[in-house]
C-alpha positions as a printed Julia matrix, in Angstrom:
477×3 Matrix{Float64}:
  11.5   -9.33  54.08
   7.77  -9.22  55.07
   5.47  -8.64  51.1
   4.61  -5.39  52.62
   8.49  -4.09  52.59
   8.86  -6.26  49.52
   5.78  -4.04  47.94
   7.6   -0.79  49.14
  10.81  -1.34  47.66
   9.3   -2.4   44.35
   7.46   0.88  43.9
  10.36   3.18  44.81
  12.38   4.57  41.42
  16.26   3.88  41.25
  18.48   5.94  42.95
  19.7    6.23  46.51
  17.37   8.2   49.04
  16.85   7.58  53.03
  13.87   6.6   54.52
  12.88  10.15  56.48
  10.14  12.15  54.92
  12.66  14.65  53.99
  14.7   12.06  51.55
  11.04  10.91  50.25
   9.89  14.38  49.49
  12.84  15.01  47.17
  12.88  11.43  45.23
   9.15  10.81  44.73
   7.39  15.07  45.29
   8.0   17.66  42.39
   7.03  21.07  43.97
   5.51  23.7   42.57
   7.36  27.2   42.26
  10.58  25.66  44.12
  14.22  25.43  42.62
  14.43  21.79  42.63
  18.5   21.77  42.96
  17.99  23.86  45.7
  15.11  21.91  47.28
  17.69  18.75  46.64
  20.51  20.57  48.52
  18.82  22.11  51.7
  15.65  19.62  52.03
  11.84  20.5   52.06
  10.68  22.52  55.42
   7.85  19.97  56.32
   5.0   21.55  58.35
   3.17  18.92  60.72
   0.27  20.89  62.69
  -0.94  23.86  62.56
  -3.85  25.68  65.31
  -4.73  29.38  64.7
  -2.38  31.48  63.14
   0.7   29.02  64.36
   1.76  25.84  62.22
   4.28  23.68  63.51
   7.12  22.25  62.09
   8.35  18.53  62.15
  11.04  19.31  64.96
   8.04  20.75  66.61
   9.13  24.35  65.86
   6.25  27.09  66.41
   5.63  29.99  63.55
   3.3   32.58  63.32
   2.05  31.99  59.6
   2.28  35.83  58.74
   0.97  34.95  54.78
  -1.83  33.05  55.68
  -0.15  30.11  54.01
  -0.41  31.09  50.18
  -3.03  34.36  51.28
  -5.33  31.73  52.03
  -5.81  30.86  55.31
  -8.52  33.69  56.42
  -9.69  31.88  59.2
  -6.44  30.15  60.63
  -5.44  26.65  60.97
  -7.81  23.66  62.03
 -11.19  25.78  62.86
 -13.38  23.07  63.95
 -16.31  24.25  62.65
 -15.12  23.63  59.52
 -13.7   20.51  59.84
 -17.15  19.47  61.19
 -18.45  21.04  57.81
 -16.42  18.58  55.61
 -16.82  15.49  57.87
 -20.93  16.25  58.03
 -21.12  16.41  54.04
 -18.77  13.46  54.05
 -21.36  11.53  55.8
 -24.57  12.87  53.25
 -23.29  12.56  49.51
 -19.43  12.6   49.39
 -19.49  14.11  45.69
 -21.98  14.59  42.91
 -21.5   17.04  40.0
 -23.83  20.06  38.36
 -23.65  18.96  35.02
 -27.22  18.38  33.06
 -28.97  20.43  35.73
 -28.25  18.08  38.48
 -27.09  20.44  41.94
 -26.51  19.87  45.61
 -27.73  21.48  48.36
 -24.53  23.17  49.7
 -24.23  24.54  46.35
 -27.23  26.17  46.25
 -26.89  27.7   49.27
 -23.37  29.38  48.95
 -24.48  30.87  45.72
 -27.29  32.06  46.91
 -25.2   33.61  50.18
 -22.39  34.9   47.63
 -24.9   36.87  45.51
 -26.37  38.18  48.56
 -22.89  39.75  49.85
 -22.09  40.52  46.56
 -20.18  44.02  45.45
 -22.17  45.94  43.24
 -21.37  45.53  39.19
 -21.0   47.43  36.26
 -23.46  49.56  34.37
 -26.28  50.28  37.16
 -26.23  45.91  36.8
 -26.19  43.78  39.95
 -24.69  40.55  40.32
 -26.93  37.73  39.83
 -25.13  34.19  39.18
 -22.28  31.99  40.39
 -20.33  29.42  38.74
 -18.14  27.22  40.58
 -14.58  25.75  39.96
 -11.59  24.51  42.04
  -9.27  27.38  42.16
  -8.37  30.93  40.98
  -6.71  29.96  37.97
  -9.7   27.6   36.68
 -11.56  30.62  37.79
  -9.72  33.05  35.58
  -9.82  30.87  32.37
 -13.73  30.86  33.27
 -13.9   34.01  33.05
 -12.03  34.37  29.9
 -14.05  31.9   28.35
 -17.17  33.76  29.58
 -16.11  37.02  28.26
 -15.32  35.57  24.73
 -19.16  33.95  25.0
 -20.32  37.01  25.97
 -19.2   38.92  23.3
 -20.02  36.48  20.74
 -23.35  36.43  21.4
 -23.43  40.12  21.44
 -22.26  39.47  17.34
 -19.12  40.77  18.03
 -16.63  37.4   17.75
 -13.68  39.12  16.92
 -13.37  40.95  20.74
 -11.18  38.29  21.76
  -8.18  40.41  23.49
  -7.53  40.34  26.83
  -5.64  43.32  28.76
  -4.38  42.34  31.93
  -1.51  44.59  34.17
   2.64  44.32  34.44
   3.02  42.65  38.06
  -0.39  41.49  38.33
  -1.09  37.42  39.27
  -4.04  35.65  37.55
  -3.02  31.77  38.12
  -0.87  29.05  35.98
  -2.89  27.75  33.83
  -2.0   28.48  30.74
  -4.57  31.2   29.79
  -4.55  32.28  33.28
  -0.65  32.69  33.46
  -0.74  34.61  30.39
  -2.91  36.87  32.31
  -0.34  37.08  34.52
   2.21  39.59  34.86
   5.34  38.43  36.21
   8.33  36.61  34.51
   8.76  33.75  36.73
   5.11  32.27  35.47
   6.14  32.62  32.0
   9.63  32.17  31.15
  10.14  28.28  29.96
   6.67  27.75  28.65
   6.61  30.09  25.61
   4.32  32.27  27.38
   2.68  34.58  27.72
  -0.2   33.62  24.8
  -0.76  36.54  22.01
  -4.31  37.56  22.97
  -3.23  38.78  26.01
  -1.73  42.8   25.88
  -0.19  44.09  29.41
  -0.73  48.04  30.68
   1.5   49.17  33.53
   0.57  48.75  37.43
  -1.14  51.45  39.3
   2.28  51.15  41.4
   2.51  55.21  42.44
   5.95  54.55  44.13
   7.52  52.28  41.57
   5.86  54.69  38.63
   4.85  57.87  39.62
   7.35  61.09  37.72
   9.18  63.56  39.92
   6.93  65.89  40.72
   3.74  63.89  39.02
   0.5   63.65  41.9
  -1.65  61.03  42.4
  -4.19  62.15  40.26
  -2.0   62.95  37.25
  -0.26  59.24  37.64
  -3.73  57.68  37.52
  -4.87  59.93  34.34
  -1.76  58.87  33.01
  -2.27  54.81  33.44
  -6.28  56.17  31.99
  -4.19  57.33  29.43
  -1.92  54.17  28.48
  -4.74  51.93  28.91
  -7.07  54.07  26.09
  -3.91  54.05  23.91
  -3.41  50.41  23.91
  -7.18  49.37  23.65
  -6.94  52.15  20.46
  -3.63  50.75  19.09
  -5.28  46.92  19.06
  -8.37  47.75  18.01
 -11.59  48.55  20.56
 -13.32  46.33  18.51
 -10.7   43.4   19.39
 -10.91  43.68  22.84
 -13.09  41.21  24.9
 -12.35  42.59  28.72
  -9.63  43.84  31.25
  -8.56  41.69  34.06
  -7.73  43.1   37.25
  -6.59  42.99  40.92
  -8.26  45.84  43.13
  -5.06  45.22  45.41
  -2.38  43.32  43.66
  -1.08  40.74  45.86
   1.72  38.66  44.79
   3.05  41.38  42.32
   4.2   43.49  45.71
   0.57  44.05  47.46
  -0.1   47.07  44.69
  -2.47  49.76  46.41
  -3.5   51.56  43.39
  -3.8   55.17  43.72
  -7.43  56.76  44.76
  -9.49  57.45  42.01
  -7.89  54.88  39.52
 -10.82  52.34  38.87
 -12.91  55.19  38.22
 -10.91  56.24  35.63
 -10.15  53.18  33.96
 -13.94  52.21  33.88
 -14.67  55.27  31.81
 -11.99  54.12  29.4
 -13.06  50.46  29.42
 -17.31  51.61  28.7
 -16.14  53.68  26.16
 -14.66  50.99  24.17
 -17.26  48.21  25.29
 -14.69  46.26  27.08
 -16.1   44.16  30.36
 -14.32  44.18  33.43
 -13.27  41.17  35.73
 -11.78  41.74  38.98
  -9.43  39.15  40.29
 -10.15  38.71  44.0
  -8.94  35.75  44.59
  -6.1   37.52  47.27
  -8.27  40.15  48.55
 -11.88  39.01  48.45
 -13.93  38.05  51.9
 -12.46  40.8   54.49
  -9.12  41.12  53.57
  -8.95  44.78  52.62
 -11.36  45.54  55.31
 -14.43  45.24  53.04
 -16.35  41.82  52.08
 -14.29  42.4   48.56
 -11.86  44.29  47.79
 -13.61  46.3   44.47
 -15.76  47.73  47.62
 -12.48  49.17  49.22
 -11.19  50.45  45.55
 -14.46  50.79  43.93
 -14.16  48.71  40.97
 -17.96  48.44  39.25
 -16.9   44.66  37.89
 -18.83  42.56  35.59
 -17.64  39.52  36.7
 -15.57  38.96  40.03
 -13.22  35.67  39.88
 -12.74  34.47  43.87
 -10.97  31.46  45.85
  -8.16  30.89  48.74
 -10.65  32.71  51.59
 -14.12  31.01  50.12
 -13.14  28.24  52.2
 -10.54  29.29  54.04
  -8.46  27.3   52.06
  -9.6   24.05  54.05
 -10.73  22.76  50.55
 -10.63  23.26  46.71
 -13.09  25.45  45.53
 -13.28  28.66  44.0
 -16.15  31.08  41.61
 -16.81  33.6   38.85
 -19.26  35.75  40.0
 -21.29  37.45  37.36
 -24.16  40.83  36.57
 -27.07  39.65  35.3
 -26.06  41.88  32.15
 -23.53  39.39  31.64
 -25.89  36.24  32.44
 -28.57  37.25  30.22
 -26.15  37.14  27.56
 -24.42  33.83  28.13
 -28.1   32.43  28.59
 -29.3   33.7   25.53
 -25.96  32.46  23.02
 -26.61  28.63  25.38
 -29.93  28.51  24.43
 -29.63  29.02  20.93
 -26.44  26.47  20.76
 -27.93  24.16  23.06
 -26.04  24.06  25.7
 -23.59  25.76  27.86
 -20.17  23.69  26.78
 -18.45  24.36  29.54
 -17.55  23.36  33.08
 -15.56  21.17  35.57
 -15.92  17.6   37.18
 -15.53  18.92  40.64
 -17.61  22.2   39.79
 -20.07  23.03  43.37
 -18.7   20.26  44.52
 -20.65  19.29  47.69
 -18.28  18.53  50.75
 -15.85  21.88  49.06
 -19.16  23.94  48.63
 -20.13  22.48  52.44
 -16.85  23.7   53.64
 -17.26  27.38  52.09
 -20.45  27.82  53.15
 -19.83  27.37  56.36
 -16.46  29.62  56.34
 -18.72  32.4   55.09
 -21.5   32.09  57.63
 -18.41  31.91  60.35
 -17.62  35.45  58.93
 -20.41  36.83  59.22
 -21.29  35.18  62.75
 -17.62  36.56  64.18
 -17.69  39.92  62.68
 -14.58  39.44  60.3
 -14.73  42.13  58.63
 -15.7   44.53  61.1
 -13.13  43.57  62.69
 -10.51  43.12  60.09
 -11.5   46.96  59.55
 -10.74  48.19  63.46
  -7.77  46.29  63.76
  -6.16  47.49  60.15
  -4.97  50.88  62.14
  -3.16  49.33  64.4
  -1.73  46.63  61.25
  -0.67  50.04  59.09
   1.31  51.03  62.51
   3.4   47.97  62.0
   3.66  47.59  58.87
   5.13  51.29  58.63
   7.27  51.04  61.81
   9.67  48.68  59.26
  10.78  51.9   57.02
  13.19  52.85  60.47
  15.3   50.59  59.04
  17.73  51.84  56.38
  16.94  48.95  53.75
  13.26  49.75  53.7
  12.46  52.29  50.96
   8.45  52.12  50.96
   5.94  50.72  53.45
   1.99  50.21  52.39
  -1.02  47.91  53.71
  -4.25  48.02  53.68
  -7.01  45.88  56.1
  -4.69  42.91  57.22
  -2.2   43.1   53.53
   0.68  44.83  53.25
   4.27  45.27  52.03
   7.54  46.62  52.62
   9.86  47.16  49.99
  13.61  46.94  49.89
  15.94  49.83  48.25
  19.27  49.81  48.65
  18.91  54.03  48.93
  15.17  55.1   50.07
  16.1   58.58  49.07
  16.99  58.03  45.78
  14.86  54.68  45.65
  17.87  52.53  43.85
  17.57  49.06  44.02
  19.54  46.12  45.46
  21.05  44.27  42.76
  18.2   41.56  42.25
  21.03  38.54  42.25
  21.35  39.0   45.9
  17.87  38.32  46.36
  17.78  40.24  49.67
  14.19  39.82  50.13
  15.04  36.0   50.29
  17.36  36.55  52.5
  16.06  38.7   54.96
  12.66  36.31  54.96
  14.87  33.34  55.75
  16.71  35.2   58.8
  12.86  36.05  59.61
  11.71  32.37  59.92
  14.44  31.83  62.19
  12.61  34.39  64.72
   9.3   32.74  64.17
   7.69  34.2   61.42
   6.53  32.82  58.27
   6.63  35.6   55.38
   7.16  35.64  51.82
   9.99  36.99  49.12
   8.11  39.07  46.53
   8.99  40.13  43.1
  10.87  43.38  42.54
  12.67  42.48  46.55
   9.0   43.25  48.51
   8.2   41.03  51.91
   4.39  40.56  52.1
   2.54  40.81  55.11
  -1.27  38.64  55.15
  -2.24  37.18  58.47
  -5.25  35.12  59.56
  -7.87  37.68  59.19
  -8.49  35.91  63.16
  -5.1   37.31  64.51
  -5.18  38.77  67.95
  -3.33  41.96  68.83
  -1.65  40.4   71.23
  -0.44  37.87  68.14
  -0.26  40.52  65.75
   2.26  42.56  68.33
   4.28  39.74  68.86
   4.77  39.0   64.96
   5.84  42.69  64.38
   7.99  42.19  67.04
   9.66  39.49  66.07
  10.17  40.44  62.39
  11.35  43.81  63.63
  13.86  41.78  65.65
  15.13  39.81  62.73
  15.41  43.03  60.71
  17.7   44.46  63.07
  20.07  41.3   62.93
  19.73  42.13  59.03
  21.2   45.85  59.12
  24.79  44.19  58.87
  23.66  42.1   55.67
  22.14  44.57  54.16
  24.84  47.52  54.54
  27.32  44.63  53.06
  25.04  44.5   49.88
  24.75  47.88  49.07
């Protein structure tokens, strides 16, 4: 035995695994959000390439990435451009941090280009300053942080509540799961934390009465959100945290009309706003953010996954100057602001995102995110033919369909049958990498670069494997 294999066998734990990367993966690599007796009994799916909107798999398999890998993925897989980005920086200055007024250049420019795209803010207030982290959930405990500084120096320490939505996704963090609305980030970890309070999704299908409109659905979430700021105390509230599309709480399209309303609720009781666009930010919706498509007035915007196309780490609060002047002021006086991250505007991430935005802008993402959405809607709503499908909904390049066991009378499947799960796995088969959402929903999120041609052919082929699924599904009912 050479010292090398000598070296290997010494560091591997006791037990018996193989040698292939499969074995590997399940004795040494804890995954996130994965059964791990499952993952021990089937084996990870290990993706070795990916070009576009395809990724390959070990056996040299080809998908069509139809969730952008974790809604991430804006501009597709192995853009050289960027790549050239991170090796470039690389090269320069590796890292250096922001702390003590140090900065790099990268960082200076993205914040300037971010404030420069930015959507506008609450109160007649524009957005004026960016603070950097490494993902949405750092991102979202930032902005938590910030609003309980805020309000603090405002003389008003005792705002420390935080109202976030049923179904909505903030992160894992602990703070940031709290945020959170959905079980599956909670239950184990003796969560979620007090300070947060949850109001009801703007979900019109899941929610709306017999009979109730639009409108009177979003007065009546107006409604429920003024009755639980009242029942806590308006003067115990710090801010409301929200998606304008939820994403991984069923791709949530709220209702026209609804951020409107709940702004009026949330200025009357002097409670900030912070949209979470860390899913729908930079084109997806068919704006540059997604609180331009639903007109959301924020006071701080968190963002991530499409900043850099997910190529690297990095993600932002963006903030009003209302906001800034405030957080300035209450740092001045203590002598510092006590708070940020090693890898904060990190130069080779920062490098990477800047040059995913200017890509955006040079190849008319959005513009054409926005023509090509008609044609995405088309799709997406083609899959309520099938007798499983109760609801249909998209927006830009996200979207959803939604399982019911009877669309008329929208019942559900029983949930242990986790039909969603199923009919996504007979999907992969065809070619197409989707996702299982709560509540049985499939979510749709391409590479914001799809082709028709490529968008066509994923439709296709998911229609295809939904179609093999009537037989399943009839069997479930």
């Amino acid at each position: 035995m050479s010292p090398d294999d000598a070296n290997k066998g010494d560091a591997l734990p006791a037990g018996n695994h193989g040698n292939s990367p499969a074995s590997r993966d399940i004795a040494f690599h804890m995954h996130p959000y994965t059964n791990p007796a499952v993952l021990a009994d089937t084996g990870p799916h290990i993706i070795a390439e990916g070009s576009g909107v395809f990724v390959r798999d070990e056996t040299g398999k080809r998908f069509i990435e139809g969730m952008s890998g974790l809604w991430c993925t804006s501009l597709g897989f192995s853009e050289p451009e960027l790549v050239k980005a991170a090796v470039d920086q690389f090269e320069q200055l590796p890292f250096y941090h922001s702390f003590a007024g140090k900065t790099v250049g990268p960082a200076i420019d993205l914040a300037e280009h971010l404030i420069a795209h930015a959507p506008p803010a609450a109160h007649g207030s524009t957005m004026s300053k960016v603070f950097f982290c490494s993902s949405g959930s750092e991102a979202n405990d930032t902005a938590i942080k910030m609003a309980w500084y805020f309000q603090a120096a405002r003389g008003k320490p005792e705002k420390r509540k935080i109202i976030s939505r049923k179904r909505g996704y903030h992160g894992v963090t602990m703070a940031a799961a709290s945020l959170t609305g959905l079980a599956y980030a909670q239950d184990g970890f003796g969560l979620p934390l007090d300070f947060v309070k949850h109001t009801s999704a703007p979900c019109f299908y899941n929610g709306g009465l017999p009979g109730e409109s639009e409108a009177a659905f979003v007065r009546r979430c107006a409604d429920e959100l003024d009755a639980l700021i009242i029942a806590e105390g308006p003067d115990t509230v710090a801010a409301m945290f929200a998606e304008p599309v939820m994403g991984a709480g069923g791709v949530v399209i709220p209702p026209p009309g609804y951020f409107a309303e709940i702004r009026k609720v949330l200025h009357k009781h002097d409670v900030l706003l912070v949209a979470d666009e860390v899913i729908c930010g930079f084109g997806r919706t068919g704006s540059m953010w997604g609180s331009q498509s639903m007109d959301v007035q924020p006071d701080m915007l968190t963002c991530a996954k499409a900043l850099s196309s997910a190529y690297l780490p990095i993600s932002a609060v963006i903030m009003s100057n209302r906001v800034y002047d405030m957080l300035a002021s209450q740092a001045e006086e203590l002598g510092i602001f006590g708070h940020g991250y090693t890898y904060s505007a990190h130069p080779v991430c920062a490098a990477v995102a800047l040059r995913a935005q200017q890509l955006m802008q040079e190849r008319g993402i959005v513009d054409k995110v926005a023509v090509q959405a008609p044609r995405f809607a088309a799709h997406v709503a083609r899959m309520d033919r099938f007798s499983f499908i109760g609801n249909t909904r998209s927006i830009g390049l996200i979207g959803a369909m939604e399982f019911s066991a009877d669309p008329e009378s929208r019942n559900k499947f029983d949930p242990h049958h986790k039909i969603a799960a199923q009919a996504v796995a007979k999907i992969q088969e065809n070619g197409v990498i989707l996702r299982a959402l709560p509540g049985d929903i499939i979510g749709f999120c391409p590479p914001l670069v799809i082709s028709d041609d490529e968008m066509d052919d994923m439709f296709a082929r998911v229609e295809t494997a939904l179609a093999d699924f009537e037989t399943t599904a009839s069997a479930l009912r």
